[in-house]
C-alpha positions in Angstrom: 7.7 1.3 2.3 5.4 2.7 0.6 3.7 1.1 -1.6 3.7 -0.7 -0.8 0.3 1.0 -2.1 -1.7 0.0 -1.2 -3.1 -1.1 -3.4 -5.5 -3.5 -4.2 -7.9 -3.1 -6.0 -10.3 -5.1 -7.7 -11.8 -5.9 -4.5 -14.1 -6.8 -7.1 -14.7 -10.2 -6.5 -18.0 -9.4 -4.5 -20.4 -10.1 -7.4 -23.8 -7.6 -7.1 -21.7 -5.5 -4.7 -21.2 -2.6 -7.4 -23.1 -2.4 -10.4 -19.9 -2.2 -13.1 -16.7 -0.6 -12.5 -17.3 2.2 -9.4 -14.2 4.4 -8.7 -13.6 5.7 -4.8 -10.9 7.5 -3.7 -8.6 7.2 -0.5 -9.8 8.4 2.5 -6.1 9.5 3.5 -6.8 9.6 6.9 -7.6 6.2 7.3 -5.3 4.1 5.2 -1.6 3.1 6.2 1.5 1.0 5.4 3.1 -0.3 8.3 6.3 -1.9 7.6 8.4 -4.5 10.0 12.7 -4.9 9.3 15.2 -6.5 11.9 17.8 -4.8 13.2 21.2 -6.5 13.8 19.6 -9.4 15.2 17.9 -8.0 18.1 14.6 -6.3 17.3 11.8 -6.0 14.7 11.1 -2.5 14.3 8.0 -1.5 13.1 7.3 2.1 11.1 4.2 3.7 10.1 3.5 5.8 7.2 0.2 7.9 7.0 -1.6 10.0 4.8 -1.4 8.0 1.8 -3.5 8.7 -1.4 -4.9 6.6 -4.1 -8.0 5.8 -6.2 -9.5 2.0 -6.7 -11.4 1.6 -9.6 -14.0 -1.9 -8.5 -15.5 -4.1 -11.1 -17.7 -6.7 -9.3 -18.2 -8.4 -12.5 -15.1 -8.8 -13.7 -12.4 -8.6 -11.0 -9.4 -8.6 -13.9 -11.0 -4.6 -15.2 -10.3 -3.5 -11.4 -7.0 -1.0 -10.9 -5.3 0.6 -8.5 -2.9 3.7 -8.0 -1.2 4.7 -4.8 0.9 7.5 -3.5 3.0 6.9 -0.2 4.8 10.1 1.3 7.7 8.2 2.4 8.7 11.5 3.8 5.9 10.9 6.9 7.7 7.9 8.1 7.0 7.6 11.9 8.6 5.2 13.9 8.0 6.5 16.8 11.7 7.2 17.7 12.8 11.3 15.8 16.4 10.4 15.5 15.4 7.0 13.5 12.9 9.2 11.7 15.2 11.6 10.6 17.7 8.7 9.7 15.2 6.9 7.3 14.5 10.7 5.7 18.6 11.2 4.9 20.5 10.0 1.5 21.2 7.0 4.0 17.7 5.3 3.1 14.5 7.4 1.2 16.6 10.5 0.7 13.1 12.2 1.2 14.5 15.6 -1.0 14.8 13.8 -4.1 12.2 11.0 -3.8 9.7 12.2 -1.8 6.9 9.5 -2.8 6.6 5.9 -3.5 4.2 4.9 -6.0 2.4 1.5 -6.9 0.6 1.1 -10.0 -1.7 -2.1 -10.3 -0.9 -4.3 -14.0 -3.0 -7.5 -12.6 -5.8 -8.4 -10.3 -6.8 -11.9 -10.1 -9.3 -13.9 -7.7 -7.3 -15.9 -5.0 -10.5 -17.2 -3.2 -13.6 -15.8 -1.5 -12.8 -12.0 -0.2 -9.1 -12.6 -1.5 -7.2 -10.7 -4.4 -3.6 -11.1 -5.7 -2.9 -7.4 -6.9 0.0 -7.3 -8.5 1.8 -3.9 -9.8 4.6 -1.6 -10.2 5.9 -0.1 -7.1 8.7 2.7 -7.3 10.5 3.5 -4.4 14.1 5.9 -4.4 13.6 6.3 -8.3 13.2 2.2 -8.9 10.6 0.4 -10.0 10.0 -3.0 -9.2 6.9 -5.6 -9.6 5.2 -6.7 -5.8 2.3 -8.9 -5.2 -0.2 -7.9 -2.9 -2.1 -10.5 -1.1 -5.7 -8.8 -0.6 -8.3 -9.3 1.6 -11.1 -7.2 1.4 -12.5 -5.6 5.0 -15.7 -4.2 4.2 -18.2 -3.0 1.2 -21.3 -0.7 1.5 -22.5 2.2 2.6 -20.4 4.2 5.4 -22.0 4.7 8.5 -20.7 8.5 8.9 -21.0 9.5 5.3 -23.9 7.8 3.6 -22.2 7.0 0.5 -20.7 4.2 -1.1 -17.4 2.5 1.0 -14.9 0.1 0.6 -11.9 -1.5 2.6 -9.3 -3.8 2.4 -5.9 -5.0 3.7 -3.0 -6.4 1.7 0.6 -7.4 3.0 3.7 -8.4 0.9 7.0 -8.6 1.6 9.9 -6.6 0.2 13.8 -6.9 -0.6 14.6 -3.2 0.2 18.3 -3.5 -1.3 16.3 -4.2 -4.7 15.0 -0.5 -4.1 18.2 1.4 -3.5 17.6 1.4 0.3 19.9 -1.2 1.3 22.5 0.6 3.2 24.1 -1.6 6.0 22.3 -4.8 4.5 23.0 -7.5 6.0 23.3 -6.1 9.6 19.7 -4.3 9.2 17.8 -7.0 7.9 17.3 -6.3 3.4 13.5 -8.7 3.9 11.2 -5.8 5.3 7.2 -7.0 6.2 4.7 -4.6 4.3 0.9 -4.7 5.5 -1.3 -1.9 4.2 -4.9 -0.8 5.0 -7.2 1.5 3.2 -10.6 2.6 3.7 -11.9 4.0 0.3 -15.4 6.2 -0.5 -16.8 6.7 -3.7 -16.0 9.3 -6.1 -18.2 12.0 -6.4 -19.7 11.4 -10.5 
């Protein structure tokens, strides 16, 4: 699911972490949604989606200035089986030629304890836009080890209706609740 974005921002909440609002960018190659669904009764399957892209813009100070934007190519769904794959690709579910992409937009982003956020935004997935909570947790913020610059990192879960999104198809046999968890490792933009 996309979105299921990711998306978290303000990780702000770590006063004297940041000096005012600092802006990173995605490090696409390590950030993921995994999402969880039942099917018919038997088995939680579990896909992956990779590759996703975003920026965070982190105001230690003030947690409520933080944003977040996510892009999800719902069209690099891996579930480890092709055939599923290619199912989840068709009109049946994404329908991956006309929608491509889920997005999440962050509105909110409000303190829910010590390293915890509630992010709350738009996401869009199949054309439809709905409002999701992210419950955040924040990883890790400082320098990277392998880059030398400014880093941050989080996880946030959520969970979604996927009929509310247009992907319901054989709802309720496939199970319509679907578990989102997303990580994201972050670096600063280059000013």
């Amino acid at each position: 699911m996309r979105s299921f974005v990711l998306l978290v921002a303000g990780c702000g909440l770590f006063a004297g972490a940041a000096s005012a609002a600092d802006t990173y960018t995605f490090d696409a190659s390590h950030s993921q949604v995994r999402f969880t669904y039942n099917h018919l009764g038997f088995s939680n399957i579990t896909g992956l989606i990779g590759e996703i892209e975003g920026e965070l813009v982190y105001d230690a100070a003030t947690p409520a200035n933080s944003t977040v934007t996510a892009t999800i190519p719902v069209g690099k769904i891996h579930t480890g089986v092709a055939k599923m794959d290619e199912h989840l690709y068709a009109d049946d579910f994404f329908d991956v030629a006309k929608f491509p992409h889920a997005t999440f937009v962050s509105t909110k982003v409000e303190s829910a304890g010590e390293g915890k956020l509630k992010v709350t935004g738009d996401l869009t997935i199949h054309g439809v836009s709905k409002p999701v909570t992210l419950d955040v947790s924040l990883n890790a913020i400082g320098e990277h080890p392998m880059r030398k610059t400014a880093a941050i990192g989080f996880d946030a879960t959520t969970t979604l209706s996927r009929s509310e999104f247009g992907v319901g198809k054989y709802t309720p046999a496939v199970g319509d609740s679907v578990a989102v968890s997303i990580t994201v490792e972050a670096n600063a933009k280059a000013k």
